[in-house]
DRENFITI-919959 format. One record per residue: x, z, y of N, C-alpha, C, O in turn; residue in one letter. Coordinates in pm, whole numbers, always signed. Example, Ala and Ser with C-alpha at 12.3 -4.5 7.8 and 13.67 -1.06 7.14 Angstrom:
<rs>
+--------+--------+---------+---------+--------+----------+--------+--------+---------+--------+--------+---------+------+
| n_east |   n_up | n_north | ca_east |  ca_up | ca_north | c_east |   c_up | c_north | o_east |   o_up | o_north | bami |
+--------+--------+---------+---------+--------+----------+--------+--------+---------+--------+--------+---------+------+
|  +1319 |   +780 |    -569 |   +1230 |   +780 |     -450 |  +1320 |   +780 |    -330 |  +1424 |   +846 |    -332 |    a |
|  +1285 |   +708 |    -225 |   +1367 |   +714 |     -106 |  +1290 |   +787 |      +3 |  +1341 |   +804 |    +114 |    s |
+--------+--------+---------+---------+--------+----------+--------+--------+---------+--------+--------+---------+------+
</rs>
This chain:
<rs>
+--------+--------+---------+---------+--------+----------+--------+--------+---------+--------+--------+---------+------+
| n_east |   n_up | n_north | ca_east |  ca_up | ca_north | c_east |   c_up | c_north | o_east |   o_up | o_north | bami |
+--------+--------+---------+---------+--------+----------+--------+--------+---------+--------+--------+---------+------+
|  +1679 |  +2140 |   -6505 |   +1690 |  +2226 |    -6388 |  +1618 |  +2158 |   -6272 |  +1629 |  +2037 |   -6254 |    x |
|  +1537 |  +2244 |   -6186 |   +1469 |  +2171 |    -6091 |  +1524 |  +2157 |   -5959 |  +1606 |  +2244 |   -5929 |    x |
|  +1500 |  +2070 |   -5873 |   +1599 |  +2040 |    -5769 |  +1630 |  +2145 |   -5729 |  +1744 |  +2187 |   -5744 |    x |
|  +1495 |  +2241 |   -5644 |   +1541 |  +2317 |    -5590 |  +1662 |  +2483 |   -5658 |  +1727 |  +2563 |   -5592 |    x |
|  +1654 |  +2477 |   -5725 |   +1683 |  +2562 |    -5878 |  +1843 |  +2490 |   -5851 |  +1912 |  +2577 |   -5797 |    x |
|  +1906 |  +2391 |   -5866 |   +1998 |  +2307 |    -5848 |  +2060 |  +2347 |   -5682 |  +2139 |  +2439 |   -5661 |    x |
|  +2023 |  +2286 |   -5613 |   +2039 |  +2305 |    -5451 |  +2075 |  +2490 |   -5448 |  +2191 |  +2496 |   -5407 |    x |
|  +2039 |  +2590 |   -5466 |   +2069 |  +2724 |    -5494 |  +2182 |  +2744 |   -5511 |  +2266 |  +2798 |   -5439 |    x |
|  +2192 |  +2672 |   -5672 |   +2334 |  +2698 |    -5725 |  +2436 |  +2650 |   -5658 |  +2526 |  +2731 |   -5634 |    x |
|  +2450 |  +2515 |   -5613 |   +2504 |  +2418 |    -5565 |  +2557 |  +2563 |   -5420 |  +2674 |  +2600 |   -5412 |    x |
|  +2465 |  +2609 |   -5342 |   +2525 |  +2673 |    -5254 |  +2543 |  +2813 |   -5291 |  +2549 |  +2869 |   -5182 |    x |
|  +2549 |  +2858 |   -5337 |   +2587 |  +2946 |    -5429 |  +2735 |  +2967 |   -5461 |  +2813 |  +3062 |   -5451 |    x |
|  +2746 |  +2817 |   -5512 |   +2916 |  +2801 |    -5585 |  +2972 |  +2753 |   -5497 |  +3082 |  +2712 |   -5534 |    x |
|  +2949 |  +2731 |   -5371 |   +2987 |  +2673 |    -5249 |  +3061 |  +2792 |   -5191 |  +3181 |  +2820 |   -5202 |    x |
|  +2974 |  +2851 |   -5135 |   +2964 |  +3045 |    -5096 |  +3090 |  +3044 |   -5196 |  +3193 |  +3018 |   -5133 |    x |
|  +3109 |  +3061 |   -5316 |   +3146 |  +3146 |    -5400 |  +3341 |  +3072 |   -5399 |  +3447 |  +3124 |   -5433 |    x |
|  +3315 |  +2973 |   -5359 |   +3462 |  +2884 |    -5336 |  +3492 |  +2928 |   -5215 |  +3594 |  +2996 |   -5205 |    x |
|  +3405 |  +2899 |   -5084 |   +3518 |  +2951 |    -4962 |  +3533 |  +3105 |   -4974 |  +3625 |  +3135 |   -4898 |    x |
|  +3495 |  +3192 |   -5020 |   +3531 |  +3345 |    -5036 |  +3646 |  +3343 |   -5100 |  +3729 |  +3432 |   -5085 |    x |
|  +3663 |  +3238 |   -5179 |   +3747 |  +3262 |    -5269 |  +3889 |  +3203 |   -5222 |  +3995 |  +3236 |   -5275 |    x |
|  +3879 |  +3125 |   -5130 |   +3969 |  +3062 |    -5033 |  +4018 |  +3161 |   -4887 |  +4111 |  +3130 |   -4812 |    x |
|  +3922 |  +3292 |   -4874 |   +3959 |  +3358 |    -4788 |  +3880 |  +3343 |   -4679 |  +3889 |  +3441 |   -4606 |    x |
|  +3773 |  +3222 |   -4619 |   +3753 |  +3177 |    -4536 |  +3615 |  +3239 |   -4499 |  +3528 |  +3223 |   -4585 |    x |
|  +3573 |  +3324 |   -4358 |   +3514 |  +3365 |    -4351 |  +3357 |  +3214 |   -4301 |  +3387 |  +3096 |   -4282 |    x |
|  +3246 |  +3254 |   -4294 |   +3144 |  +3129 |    -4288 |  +3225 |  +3062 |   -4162 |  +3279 |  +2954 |   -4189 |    x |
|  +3240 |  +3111 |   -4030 |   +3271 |  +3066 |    -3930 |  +3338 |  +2990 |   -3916 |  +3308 |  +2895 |   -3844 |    x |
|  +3478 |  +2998 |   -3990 |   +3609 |  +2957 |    -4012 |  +3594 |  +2822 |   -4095 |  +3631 |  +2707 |   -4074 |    x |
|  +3532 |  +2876 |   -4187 |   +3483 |  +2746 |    -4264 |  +3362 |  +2618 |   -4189 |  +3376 |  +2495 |   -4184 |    x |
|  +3270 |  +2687 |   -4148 |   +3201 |  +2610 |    -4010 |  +3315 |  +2510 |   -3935 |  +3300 |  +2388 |   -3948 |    x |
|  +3440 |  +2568 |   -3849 |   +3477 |  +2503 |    -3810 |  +3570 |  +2411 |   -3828 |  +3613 |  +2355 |   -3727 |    x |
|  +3620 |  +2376 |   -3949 |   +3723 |  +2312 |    -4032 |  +3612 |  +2225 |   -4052 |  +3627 |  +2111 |   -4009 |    x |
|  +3484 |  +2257 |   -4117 |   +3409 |  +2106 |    -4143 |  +3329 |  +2067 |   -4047 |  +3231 |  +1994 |   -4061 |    x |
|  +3378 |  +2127 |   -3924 |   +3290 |  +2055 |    -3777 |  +3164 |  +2040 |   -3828 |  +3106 |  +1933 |   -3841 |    x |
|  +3114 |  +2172 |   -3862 |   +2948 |  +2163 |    -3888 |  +2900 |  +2288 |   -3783 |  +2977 |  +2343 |   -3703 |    x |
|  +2809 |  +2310 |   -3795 |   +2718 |  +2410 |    -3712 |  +2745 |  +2568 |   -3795 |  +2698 |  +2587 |   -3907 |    x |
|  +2794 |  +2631 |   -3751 |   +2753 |  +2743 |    -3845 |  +2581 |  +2752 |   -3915 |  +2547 |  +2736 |   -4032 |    x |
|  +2538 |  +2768 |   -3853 |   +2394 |  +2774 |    -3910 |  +2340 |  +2634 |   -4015 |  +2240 |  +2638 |   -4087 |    x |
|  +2424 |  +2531 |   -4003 |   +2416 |  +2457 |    -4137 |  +2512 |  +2486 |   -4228 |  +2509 |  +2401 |   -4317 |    x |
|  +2581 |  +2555 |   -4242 |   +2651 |  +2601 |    -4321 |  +2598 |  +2691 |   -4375 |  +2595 |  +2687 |   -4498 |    x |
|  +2542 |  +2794 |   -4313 |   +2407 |  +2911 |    -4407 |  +2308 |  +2801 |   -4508 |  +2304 |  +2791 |   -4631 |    x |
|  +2241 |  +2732 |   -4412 |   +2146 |  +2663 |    -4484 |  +2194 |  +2562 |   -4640 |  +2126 |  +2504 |   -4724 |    x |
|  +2317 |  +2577 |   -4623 |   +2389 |  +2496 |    -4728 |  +2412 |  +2637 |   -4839 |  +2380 |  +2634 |   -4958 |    x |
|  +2446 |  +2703 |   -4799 |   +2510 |  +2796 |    -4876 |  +2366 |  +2876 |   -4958 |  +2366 |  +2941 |   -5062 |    x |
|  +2270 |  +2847 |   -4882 |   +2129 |  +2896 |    -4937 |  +2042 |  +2824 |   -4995 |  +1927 |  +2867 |   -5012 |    x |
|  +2088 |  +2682 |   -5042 |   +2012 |  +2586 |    -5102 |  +1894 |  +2519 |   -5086 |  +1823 |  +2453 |   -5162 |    x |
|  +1883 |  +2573 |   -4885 |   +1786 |  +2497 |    -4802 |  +1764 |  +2343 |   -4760 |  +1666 |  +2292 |   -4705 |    x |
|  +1883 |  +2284 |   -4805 |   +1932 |  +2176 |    -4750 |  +2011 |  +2117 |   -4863 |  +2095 |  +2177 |   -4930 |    x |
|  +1967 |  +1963 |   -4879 |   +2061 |  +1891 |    -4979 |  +2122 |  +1811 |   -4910 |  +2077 |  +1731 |   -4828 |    x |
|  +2291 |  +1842 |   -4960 |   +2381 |  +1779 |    -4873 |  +2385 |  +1628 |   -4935 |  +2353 |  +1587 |   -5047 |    x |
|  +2437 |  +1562 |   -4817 |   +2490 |  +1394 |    -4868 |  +2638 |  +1390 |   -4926 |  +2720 |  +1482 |   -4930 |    x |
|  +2647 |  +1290 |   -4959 |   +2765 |  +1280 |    -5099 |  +2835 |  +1253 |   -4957 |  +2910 |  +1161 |   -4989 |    x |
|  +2854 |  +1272 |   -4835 |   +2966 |  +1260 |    -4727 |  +2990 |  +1423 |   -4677 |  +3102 |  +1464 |   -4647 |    x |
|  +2858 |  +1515 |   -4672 |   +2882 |  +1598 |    -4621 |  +2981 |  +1648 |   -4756 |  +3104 |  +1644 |   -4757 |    x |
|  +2923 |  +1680 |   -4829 |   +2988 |  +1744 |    -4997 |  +3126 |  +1671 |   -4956 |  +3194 |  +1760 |   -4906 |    x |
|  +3201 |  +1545 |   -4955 |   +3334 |  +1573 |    -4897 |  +3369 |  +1612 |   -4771 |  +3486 |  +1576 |   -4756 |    x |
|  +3327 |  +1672 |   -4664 |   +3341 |  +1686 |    -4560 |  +3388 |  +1822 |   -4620 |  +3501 |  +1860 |   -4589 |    x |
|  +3292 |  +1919 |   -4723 |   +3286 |  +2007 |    -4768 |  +3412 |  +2036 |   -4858 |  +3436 |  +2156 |   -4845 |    x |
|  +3493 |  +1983 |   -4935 |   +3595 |  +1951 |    -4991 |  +3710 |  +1956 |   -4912 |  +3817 |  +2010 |   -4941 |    x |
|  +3687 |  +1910 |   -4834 |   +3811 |  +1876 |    -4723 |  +3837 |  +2001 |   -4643 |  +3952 |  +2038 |   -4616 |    x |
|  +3741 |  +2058 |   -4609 |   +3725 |  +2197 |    -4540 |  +3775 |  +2362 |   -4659 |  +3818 |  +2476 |   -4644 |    x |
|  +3744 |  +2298 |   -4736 |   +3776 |  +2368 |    -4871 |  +3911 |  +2353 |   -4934 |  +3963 |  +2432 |   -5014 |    x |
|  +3969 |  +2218 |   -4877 |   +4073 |  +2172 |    -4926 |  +4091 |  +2205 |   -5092 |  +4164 |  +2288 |   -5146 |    x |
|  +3987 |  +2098 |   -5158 |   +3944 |  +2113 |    -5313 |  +3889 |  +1947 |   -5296 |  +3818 |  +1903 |   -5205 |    x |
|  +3933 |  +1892 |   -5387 |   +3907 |  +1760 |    -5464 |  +3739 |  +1746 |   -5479 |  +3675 |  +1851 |   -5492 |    x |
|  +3686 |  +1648 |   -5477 |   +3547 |  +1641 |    -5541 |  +3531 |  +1687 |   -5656 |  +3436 |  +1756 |   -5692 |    x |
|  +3620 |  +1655 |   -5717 |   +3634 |  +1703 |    -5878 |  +3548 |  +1871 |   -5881 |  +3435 |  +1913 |   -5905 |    x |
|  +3679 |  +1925 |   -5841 |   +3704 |  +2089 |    -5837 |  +3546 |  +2122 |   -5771 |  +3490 |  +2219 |   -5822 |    x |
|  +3498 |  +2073 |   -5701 |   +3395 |  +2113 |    -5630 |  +3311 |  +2137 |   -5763 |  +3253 |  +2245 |   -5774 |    x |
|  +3301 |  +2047 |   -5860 |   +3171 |  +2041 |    -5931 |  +3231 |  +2106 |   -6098 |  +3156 |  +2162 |   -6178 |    x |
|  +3340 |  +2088 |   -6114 |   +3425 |  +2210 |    -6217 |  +3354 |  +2327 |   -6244 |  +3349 |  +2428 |   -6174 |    x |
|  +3295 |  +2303 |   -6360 |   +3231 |  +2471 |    -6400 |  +3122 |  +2503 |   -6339 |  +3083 |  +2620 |   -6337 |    x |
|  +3053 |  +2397 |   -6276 |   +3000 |  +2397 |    -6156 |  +2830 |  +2479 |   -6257 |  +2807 |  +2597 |   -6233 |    x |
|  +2742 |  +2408 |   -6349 |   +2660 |  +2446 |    -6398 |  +2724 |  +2569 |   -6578 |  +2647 |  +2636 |   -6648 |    x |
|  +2819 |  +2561 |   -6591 |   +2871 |  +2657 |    -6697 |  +2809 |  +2768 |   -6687 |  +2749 |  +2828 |   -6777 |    x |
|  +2824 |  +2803 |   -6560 |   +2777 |  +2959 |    -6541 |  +2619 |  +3003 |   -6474 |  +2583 |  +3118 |   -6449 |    x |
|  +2535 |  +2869 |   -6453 |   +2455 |  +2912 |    -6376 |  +2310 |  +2856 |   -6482 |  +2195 |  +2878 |   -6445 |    x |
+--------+--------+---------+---------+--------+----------+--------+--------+---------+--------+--------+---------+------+
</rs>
């Protein structure tokens, strides 16, 4: 899989966890004290996050590192 091909999914299943948590982008923006508009760019596989933001991302998600990456390529 090629990075960018990767980075997609990655926000993709990102997207596809806080929906699934209820959390609208904003809401989620502000729990991980990010910018809204890096939070699009994450969710659109514009941007490769650092192994700090990805828990920043977890934490905001309130989901384990684990869970983050669970099933993570199964489906994609």
């Amino acid at each position: 899989m090629s990075k960018e091909k990767f980075l997609k999914n990655l926000g993709k299943h990102i997207k596809e966890l806080r929906e699934k948590k209820g959390l609208s982008a904003a809401e989620f923006a502000r729990r991980a004290e990010m910018e809204r508009s890096h939070i699009a760019r994450l969710e659109s596989g514009q941007t490769n996050p650092t192994s700090t933001t990805l828990k920043v991302i977890c934490d905001a998600l309130d989901i384990s590192f684990e869970e983050l990456f669970k099933g993570f390529n199964k489906t994609r």
